[in-house]
gemmi code that builds the backbone of each chain (N, CA, C; Angstrom):
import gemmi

chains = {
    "A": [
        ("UNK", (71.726, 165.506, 101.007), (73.033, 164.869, 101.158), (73.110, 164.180, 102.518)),
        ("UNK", (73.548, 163.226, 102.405), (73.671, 162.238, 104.410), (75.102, 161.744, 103.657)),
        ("UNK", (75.939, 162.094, 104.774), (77.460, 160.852, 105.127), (76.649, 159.550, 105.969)),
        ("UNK", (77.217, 158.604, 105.188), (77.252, 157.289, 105.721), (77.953, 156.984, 107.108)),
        ("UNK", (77.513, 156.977, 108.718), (78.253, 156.788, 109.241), (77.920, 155.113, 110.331)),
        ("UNK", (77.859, 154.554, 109.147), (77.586, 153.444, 109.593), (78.544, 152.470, 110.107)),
        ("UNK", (79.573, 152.638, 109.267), (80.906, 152.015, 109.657), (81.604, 152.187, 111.047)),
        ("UNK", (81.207, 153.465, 111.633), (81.485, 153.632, 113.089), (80.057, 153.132, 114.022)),
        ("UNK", (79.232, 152.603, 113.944), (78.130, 152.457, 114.757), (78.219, 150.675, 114.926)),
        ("UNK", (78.009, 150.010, 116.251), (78.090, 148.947, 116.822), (77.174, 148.270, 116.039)),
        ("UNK", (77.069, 147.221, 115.909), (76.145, 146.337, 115.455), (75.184, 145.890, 116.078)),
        ("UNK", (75.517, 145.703, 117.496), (74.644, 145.322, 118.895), (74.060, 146.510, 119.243)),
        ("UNK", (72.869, 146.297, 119.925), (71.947, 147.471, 120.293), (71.663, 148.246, 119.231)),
        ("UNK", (71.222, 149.243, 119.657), (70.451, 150.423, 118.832), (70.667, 151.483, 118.647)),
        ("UNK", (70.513, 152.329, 117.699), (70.852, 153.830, 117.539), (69.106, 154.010, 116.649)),
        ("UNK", (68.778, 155.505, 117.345), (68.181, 156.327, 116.573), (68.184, 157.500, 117.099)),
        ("UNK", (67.676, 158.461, 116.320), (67.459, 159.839, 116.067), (66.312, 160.476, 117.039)),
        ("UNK", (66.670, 161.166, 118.096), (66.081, 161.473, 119.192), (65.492, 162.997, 119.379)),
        ("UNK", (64.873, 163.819, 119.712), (64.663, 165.345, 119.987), (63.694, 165.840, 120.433)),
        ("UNK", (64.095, 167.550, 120.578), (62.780, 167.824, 121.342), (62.183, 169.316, 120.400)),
        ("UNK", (61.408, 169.758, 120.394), (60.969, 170.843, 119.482), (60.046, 171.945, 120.905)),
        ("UNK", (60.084, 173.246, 120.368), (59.499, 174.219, 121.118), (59.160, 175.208, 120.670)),
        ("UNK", (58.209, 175.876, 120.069), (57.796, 177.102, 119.879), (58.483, 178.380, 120.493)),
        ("UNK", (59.146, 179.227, 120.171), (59.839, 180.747, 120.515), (59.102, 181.651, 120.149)),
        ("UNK", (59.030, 182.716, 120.734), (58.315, 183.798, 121.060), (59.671, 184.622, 121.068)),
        ("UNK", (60.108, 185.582, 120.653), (60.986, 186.484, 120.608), (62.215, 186.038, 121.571)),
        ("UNK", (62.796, 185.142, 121.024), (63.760, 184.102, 121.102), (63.553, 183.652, 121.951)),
        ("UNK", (62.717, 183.460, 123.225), (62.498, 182.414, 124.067), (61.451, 181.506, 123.885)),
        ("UNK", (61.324, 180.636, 125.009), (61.016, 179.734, 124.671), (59.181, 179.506, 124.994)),
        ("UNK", (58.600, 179.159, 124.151), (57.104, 179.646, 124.933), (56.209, 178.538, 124.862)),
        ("UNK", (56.847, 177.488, 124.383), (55.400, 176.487, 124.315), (56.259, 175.054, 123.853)),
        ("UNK", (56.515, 174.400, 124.858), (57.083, 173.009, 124.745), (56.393, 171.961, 125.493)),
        ("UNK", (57.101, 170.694, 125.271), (56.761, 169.082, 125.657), (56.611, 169.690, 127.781)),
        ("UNK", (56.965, 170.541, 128.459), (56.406, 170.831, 129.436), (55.848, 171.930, 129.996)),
        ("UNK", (55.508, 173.002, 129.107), (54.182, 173.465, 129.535), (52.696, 172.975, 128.580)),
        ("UNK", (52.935, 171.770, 127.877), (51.957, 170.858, 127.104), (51.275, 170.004, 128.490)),
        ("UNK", (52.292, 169.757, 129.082), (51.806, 168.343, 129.809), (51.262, 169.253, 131.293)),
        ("UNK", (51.525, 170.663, 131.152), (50.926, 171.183, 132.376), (49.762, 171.748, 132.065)),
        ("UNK", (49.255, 172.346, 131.116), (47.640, 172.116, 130.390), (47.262, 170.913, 130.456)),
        ("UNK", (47.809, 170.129, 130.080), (47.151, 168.634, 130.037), (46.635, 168.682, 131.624)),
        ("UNK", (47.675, 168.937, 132.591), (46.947, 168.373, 133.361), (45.977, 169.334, 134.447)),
        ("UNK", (46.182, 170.468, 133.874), (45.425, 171.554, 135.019), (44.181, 170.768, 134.172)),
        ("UNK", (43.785, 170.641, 132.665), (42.441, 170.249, 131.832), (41.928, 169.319, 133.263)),
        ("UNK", (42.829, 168.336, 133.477), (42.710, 166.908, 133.790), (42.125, 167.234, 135.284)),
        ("UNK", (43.094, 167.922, 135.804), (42.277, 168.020, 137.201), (41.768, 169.386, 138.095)),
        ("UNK", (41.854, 170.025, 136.940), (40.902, 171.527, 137.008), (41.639, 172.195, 138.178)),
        ("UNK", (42.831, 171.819, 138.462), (43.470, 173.094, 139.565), (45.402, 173.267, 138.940)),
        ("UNK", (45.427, 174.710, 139.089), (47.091, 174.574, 138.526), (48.300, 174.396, 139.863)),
        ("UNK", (47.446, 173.855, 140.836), (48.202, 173.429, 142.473), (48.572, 171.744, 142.223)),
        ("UNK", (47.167, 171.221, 141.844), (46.974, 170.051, 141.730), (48.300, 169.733, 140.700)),
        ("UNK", (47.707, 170.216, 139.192), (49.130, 170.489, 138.163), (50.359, 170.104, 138.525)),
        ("UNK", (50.814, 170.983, 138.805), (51.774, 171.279, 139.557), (52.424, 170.130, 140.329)),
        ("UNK", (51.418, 170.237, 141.281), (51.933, 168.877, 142.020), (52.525, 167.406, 141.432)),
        ("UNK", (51.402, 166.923, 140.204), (51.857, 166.075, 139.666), (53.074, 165.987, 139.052)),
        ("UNK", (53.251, 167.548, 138.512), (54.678, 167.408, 137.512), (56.114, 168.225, 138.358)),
        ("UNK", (55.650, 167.552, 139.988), (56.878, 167.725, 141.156), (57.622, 169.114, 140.927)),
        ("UNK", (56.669, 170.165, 140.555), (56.627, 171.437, 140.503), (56.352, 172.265, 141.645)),
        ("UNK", (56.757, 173.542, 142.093), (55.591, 174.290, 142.860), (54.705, 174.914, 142.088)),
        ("UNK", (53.994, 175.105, 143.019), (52.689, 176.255, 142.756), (53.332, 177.315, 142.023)),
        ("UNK", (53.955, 177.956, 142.591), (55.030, 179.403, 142.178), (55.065, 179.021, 140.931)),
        ("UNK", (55.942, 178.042, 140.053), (56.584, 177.426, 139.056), (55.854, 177.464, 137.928)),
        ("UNK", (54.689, 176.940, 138.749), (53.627, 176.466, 137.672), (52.718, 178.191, 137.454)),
        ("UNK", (52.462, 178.546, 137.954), (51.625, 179.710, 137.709), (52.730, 180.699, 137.410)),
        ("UNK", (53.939, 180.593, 137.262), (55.065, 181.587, 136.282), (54.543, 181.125, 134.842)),
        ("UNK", (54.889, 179.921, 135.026), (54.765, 179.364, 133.223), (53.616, 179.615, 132.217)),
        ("UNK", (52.563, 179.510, 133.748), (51.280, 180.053, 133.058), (51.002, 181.051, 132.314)),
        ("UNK", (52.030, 182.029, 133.347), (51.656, 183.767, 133.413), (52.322, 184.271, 132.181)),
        ("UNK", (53.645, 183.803, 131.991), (54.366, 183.489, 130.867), (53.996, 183.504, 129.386)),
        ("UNK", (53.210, 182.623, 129.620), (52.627, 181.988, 128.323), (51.258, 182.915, 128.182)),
        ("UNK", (50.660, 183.271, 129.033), (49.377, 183.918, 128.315), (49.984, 185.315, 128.183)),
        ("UNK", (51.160, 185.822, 128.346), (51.628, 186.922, 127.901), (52.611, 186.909, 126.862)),
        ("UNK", (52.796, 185.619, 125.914), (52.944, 185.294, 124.853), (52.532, 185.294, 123.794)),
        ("UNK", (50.892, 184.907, 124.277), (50.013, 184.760, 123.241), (48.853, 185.835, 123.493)),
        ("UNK", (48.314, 185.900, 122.407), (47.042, 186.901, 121.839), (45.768, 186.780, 123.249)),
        ("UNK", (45.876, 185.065, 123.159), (44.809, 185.062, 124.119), (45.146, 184.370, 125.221)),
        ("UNK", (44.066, 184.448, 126.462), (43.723, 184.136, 128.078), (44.076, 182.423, 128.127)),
        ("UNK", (44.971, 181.729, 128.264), (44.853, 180.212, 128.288), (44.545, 179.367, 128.874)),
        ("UNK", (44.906, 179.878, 130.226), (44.322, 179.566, 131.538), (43.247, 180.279, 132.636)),
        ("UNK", (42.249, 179.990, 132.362), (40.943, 180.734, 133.095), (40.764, 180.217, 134.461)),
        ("UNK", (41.100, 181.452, 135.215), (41.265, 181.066, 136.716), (40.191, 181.810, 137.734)),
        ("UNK", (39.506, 180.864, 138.588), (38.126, 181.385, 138.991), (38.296, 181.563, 140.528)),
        ("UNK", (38.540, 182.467, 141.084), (38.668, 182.261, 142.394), (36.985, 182.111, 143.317)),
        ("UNK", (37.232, 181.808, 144.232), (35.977, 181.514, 145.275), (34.787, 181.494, 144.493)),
        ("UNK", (33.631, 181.579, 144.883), (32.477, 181.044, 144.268), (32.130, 179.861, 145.573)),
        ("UNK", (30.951, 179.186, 144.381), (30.501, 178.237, 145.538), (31.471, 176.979, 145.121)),
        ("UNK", (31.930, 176.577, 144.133), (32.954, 175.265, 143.855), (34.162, 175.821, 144.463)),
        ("UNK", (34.376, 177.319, 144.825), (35.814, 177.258, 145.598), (36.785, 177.354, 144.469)),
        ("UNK", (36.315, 178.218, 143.646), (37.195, 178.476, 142.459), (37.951, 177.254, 141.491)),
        ("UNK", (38.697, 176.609, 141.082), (39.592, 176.303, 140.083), (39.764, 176.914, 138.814)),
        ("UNK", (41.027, 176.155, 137.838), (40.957, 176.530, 136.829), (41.098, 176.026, 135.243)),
        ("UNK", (40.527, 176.327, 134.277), (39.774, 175.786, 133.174), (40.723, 176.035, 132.212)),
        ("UNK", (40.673, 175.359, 131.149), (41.492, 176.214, 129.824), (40.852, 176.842, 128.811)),
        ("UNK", (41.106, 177.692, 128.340), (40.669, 178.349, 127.150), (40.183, 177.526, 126.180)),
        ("UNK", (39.264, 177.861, 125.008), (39.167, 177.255, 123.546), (40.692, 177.520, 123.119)),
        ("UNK", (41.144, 178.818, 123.351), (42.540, 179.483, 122.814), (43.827, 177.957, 123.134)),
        ("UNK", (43.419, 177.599, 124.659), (44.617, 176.541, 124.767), (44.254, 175.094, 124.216)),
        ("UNK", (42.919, 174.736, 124.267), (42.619, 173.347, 123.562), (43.102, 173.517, 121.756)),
        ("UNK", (43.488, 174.411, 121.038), (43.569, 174.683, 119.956), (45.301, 174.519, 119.676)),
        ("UNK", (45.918, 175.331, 120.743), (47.260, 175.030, 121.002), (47.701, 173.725, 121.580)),
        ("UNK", (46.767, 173.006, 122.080), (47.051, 171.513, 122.424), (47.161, 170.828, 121.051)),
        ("UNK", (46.140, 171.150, 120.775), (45.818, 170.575, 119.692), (47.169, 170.210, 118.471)),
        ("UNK", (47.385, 172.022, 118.480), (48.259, 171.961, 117.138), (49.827, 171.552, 117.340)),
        ("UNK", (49.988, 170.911, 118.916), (51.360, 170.662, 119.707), (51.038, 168.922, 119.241)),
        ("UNK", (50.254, 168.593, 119.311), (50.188, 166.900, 119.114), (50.531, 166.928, 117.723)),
        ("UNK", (49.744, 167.606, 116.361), (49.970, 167.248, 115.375), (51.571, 167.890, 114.589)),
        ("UNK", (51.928, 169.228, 115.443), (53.633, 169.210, 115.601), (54.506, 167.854, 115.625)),
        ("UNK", (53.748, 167.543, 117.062), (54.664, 166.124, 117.658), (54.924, 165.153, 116.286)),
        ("UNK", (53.743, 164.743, 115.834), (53.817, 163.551, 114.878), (54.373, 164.373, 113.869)),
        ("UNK", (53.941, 165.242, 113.374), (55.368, 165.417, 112.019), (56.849, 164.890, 112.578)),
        ("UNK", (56.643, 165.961, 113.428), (58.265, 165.248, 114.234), (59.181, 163.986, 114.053)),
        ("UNK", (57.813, 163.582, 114.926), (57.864, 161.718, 115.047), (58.318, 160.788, 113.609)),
        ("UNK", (57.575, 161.670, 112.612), (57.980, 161.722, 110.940), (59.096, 161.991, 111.116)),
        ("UNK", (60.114, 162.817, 110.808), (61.180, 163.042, 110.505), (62.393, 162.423, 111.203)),
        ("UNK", (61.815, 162.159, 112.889), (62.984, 161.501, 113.245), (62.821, 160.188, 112.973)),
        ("UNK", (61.659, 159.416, 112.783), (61.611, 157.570, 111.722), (62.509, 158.156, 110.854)),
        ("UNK", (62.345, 159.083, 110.034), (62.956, 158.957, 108.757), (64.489, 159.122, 109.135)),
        ("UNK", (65.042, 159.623, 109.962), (66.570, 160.122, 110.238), (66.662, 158.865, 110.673)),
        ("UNK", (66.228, 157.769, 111.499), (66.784, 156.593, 112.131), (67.017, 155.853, 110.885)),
        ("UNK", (65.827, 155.827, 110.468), (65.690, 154.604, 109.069), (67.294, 155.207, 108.305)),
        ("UNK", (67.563, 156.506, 107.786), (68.630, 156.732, 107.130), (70.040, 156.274, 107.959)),
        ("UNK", (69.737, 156.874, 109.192), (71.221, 156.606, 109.831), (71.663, 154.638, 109.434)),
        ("UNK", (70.533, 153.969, 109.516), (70.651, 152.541, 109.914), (70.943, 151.985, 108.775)),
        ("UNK", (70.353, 152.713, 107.637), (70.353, 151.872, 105.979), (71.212, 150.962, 105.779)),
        ("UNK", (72.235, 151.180, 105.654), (73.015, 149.867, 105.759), (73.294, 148.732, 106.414)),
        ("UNK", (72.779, 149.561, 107.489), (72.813, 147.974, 108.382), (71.503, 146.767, 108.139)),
        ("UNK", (70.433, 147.831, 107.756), (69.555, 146.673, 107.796), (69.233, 145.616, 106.552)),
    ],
    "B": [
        ("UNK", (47.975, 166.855, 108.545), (47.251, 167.652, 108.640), (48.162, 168.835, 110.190)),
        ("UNK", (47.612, 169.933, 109.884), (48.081, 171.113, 110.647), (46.595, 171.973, 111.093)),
        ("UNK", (46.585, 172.051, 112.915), (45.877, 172.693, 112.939), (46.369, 174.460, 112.934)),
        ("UNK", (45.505, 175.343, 112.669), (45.722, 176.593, 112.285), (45.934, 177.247, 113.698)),
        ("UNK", (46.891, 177.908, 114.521), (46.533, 178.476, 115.500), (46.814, 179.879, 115.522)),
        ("UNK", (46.635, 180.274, 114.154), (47.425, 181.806, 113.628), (46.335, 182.516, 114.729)),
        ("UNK", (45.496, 182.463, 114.954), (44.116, 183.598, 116.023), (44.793, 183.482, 117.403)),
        ("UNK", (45.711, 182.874, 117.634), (45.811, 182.715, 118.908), (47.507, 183.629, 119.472)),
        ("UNK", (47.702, 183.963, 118.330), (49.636, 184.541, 118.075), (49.343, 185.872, 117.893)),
        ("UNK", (50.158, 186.463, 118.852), (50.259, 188.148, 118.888), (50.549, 188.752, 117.449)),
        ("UNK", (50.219, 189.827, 117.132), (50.751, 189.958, 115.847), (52.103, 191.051, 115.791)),
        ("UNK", (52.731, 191.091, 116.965), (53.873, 191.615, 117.104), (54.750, 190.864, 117.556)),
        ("UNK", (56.122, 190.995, 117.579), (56.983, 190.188, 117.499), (56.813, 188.463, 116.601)),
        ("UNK", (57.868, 187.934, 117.313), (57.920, 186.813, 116.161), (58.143, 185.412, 116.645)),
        ("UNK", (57.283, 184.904, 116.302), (57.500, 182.700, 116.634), (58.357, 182.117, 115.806)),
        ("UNK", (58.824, 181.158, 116.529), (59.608, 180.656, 115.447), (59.330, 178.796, 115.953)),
        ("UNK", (59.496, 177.893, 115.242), (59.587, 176.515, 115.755), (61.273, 176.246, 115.790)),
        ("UNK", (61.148, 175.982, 116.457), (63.001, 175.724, 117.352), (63.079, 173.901, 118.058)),
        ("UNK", (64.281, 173.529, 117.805), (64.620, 171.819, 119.022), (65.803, 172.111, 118.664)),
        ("UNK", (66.199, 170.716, 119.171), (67.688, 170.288, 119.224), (67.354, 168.512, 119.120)),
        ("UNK", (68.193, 168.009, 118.277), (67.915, 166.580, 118.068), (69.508, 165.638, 118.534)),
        ("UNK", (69.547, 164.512, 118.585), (70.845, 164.120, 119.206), (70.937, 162.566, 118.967)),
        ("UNK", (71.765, 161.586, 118.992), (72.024, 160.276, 118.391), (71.566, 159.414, 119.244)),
        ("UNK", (70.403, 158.618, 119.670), (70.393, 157.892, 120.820), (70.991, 156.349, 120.841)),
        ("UNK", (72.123, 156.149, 121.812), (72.214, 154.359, 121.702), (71.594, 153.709, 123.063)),
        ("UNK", (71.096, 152.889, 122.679), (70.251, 152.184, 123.769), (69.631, 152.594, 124.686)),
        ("UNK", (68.508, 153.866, 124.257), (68.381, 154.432, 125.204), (68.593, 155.564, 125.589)),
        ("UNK", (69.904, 156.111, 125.619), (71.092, 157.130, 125.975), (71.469, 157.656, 125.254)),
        ("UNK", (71.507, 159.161, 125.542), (72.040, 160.348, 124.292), (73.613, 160.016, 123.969)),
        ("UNK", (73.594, 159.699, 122.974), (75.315, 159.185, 122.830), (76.185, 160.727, 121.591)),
        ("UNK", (75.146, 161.126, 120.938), (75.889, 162.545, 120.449), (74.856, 163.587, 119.986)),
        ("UNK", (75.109, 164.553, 121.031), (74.442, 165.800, 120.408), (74.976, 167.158, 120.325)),
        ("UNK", (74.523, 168.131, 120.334), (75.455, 169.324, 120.694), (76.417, 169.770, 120.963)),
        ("UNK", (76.240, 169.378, 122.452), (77.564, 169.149, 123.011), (79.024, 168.139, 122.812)),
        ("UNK", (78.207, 167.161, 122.665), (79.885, 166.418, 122.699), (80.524, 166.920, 120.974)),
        ("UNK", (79.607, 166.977, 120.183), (80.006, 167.862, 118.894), (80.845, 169.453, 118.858)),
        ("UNK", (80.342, 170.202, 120.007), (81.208, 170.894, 120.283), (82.733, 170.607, 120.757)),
        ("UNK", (82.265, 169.775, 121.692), (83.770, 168.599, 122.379), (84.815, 168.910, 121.139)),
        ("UNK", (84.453, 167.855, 120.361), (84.930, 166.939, 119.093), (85.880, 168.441, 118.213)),
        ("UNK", (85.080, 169.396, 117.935), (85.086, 170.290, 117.447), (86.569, 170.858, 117.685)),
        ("UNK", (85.992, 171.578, 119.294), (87.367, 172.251, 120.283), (88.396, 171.354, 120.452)),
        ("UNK", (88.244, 169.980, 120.243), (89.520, 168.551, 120.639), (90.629, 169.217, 119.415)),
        ("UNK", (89.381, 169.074, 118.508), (90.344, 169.050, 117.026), (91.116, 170.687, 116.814)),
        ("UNK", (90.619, 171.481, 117.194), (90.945, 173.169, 117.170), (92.431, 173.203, 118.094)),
        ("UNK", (91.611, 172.564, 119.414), (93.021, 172.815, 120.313), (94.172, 171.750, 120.367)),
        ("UNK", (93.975, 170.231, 120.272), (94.681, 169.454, 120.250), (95.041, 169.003, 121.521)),
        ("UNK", (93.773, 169.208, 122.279), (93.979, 168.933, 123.709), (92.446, 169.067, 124.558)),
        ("UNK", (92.246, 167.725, 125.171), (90.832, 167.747, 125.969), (90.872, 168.865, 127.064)),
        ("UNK", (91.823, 169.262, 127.428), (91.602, 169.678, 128.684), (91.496, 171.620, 128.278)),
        ("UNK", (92.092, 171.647, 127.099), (91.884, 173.139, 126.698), (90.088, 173.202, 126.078)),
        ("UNK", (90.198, 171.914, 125.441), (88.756, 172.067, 124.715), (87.648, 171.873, 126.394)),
        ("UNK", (88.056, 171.472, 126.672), (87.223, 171.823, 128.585), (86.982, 172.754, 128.986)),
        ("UNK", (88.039, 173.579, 128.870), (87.982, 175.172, 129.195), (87.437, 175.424, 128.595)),
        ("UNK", (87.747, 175.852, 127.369), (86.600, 177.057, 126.685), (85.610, 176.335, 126.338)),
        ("UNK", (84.473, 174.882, 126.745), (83.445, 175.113, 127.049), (83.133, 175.122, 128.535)),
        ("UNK", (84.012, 175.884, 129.250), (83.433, 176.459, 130.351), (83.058, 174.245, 131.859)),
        ("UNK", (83.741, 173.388, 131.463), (83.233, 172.339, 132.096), (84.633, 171.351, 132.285)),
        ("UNK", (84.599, 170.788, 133.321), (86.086, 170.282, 133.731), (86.234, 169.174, 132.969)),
        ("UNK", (87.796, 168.939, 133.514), (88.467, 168.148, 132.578), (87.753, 166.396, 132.134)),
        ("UNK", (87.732, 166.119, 133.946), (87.042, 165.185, 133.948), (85.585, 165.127, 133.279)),
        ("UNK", (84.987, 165.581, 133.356), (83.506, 165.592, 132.953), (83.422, 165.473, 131.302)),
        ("UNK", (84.785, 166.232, 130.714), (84.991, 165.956, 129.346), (85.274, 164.652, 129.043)),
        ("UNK", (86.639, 164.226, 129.872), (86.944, 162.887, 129.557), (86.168, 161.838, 129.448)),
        ("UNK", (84.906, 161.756, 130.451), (83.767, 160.926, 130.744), (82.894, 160.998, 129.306)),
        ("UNK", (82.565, 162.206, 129.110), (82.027, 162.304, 127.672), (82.595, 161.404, 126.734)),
        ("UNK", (83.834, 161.517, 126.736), (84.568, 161.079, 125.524), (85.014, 159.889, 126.001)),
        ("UNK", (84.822, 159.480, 127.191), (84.735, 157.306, 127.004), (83.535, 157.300, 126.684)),
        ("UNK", (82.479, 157.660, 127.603), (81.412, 157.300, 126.860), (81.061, 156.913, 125.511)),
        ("UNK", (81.258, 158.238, 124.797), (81.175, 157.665, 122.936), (81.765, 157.190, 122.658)),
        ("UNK", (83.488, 156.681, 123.419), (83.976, 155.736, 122.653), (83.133, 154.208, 122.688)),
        ("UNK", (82.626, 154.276, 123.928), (82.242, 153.177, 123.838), (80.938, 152.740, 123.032)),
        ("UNK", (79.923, 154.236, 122.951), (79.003, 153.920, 122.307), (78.524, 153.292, 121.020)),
        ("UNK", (80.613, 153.589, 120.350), (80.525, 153.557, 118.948), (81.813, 152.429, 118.351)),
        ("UNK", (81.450, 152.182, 117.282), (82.124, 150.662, 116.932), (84.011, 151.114, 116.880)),
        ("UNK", (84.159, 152.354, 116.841), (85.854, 153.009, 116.941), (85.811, 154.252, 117.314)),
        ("UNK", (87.521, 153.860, 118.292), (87.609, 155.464, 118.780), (87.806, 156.557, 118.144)),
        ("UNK", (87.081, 157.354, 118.800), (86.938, 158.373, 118.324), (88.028, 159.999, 118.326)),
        ("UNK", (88.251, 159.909, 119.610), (89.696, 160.516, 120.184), (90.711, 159.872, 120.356)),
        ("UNK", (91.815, 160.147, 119.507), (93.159, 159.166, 120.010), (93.607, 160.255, 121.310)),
        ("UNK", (94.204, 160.048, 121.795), (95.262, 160.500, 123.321), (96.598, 160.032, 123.342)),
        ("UNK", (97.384, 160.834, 122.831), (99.128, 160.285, 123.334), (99.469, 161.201, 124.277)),
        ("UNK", (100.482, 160.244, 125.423), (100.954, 160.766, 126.415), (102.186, 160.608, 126.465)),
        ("UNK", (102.530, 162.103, 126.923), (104.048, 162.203, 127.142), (104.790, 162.181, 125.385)),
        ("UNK", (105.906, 161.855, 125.054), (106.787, 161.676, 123.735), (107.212, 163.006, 123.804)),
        ("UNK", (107.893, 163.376, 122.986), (108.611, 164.896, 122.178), (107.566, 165.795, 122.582)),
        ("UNK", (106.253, 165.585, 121.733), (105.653, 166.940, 121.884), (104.143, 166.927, 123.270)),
        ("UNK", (104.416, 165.824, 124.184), (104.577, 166.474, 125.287), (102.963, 165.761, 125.267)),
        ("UNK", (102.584, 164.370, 124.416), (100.950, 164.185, 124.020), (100.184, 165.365, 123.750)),
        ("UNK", (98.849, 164.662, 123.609), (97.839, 165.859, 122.928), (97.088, 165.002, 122.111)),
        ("UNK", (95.970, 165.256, 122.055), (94.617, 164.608, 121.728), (94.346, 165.069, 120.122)),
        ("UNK", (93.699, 163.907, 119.377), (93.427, 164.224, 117.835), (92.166, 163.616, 117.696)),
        ("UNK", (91.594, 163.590, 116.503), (90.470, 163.142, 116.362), (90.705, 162.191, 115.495)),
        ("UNK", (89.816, 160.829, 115.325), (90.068, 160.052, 114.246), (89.335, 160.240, 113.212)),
        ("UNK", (89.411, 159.292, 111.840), (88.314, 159.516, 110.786), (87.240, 159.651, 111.037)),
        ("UNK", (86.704, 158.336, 112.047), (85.973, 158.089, 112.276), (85.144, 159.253, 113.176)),
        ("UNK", (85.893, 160.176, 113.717), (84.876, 161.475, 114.349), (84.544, 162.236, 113.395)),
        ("UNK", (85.684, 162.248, 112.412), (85.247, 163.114, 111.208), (84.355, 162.694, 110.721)),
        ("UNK", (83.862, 161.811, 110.265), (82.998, 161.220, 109.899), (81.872, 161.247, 110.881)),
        ("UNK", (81.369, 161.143, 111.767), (80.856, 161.350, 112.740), (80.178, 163.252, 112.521)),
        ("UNK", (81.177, 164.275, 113.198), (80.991, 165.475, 112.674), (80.452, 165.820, 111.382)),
        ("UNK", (80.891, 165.259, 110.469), (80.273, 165.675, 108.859), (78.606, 164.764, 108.903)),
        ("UNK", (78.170, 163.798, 109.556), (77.208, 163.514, 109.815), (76.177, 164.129, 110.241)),
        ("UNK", (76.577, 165.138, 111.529), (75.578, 165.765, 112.324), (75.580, 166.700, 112.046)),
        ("UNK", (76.816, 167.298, 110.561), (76.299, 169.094, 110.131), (75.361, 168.637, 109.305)),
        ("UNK", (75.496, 167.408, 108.537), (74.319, 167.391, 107.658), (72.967, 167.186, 107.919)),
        ("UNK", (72.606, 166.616, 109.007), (71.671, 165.893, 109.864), (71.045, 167.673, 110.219)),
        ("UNK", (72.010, 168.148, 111.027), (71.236, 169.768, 110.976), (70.661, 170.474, 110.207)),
        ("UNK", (71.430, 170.582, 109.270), (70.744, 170.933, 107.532), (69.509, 170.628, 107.791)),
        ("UNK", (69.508, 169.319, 107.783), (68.372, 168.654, 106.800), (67.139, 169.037, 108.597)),
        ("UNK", (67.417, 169.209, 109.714), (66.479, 169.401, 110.976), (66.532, 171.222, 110.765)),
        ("UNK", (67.388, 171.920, 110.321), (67.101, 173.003, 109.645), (65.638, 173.705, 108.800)),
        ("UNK", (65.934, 173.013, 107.991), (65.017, 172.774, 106.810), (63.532, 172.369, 107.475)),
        ("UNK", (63.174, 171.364, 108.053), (62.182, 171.263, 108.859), (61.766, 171.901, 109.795)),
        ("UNK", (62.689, 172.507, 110.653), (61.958, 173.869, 111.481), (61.781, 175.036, 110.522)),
        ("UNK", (62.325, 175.289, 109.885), (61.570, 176.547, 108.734), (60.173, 176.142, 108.253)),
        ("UNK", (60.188, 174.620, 107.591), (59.405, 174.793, 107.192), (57.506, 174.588, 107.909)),
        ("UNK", (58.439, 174.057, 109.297), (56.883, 174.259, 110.045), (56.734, 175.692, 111.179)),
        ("UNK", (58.053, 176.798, 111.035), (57.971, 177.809, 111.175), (57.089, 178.513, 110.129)),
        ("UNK", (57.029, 178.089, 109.164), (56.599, 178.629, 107.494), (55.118, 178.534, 107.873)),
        ("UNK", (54.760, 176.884, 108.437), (53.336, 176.440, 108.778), (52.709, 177.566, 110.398)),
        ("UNK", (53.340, 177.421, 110.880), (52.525, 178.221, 111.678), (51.981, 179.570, 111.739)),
        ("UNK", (52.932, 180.312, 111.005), (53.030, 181.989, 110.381), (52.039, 182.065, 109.369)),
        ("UNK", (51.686, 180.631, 108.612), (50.885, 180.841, 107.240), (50.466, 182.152, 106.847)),
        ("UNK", (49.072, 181.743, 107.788), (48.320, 183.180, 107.924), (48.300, 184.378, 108.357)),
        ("UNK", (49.625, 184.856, 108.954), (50.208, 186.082, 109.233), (50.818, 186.531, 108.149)),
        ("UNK", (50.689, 185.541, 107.361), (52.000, 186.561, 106.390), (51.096, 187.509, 105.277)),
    ],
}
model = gemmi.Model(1)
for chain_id, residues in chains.items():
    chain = gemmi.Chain(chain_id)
    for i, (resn, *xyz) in enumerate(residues, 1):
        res = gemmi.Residue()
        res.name, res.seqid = resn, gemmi.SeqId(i, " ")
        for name, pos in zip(("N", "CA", "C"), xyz):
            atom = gemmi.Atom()
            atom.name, atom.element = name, gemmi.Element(name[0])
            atom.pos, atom.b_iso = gemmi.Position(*pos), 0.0
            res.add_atom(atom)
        chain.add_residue(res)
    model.add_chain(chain)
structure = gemmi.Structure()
structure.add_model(model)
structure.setup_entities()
């Protein structure tokens, strides 16, 4: 069932159907559009300081979310190496490339449903 | 396609896929949650500034809400009389009604899609 609410929507400019989706873990929140992009980027530049930094985070911030999340899940996500001869950094799991993974093909269903909610909201107009 | 990340999920407690979706015009969140709550409490109390209160956010900050969508949208949405016999007090027009009966259905139907990729991720737990 959809109400038509086309009759109230401007003719000029644009409307569509916008959102955000997140995985819960015993009603909170455990795996969204930003601890995605903070794997992305510890992958990217092998430190969760570096991370961090990019996504105008602290250190603190970022290694909560971490800590967070691998006590969410079954497995280790973030593999963290201290000293050595590279001076430690840190790596991601197979466990988190799998959860990357299955967060992109989330996204595009998504991305599906909200085309389809714009396309409906607009039907008449177009 | 769905990747499987059931190996990677505790097998105690419980995931769920969870968002919140919202109307965008040009850009800009023009109705989600909140101003639906607005709309809601306008119509309950018959007054912006009570429906302010009990969501806990001032008067002004409501009112701003509610030019905003007026403007976002081709008619107003809140009428406002001031002063007369019963002293003004705020109503809603069709057109919010219409509006509101839009975004319960719109939930439904974003309902229905988080179950059913709650459904997808649990597959293999169940």
């Amino acid at each position: 069932m959809s109400t038509n609410i086309n009759h109230i929507l401007k003719t000029t400019g644009s409307y569509k159907i916008a959102g955000t989706l997140w995985v819960e873990y015993i009603g909170e929140r455990c795996f969204g559009p930003g601890r995605m992009e903070l794997l992305q980027l510890i992958d990217k530049t092998g430190s969760i300081n570096k991370a961090a930094k990019e996504m105008g985070m602290s250190y603190k911030k970022a290694l909560g979310m971490i800590t967070a999340l691998n006590l969410q899940m079954n497995q280790t996500l973030v593999i963290t190496q201290t000293g050595g001869e590279s001076g430690g950094g840190s790596s991601l799991s197979d466990a988190a490339f799998a959860l990357m993974k299955y967060h992109v093909d989330l996204r595009l269903r998504f991305q599906t449903f909200l085309k389809s909610e714009t396309k409906l909201l607009l039907k008449s107009q177009l």
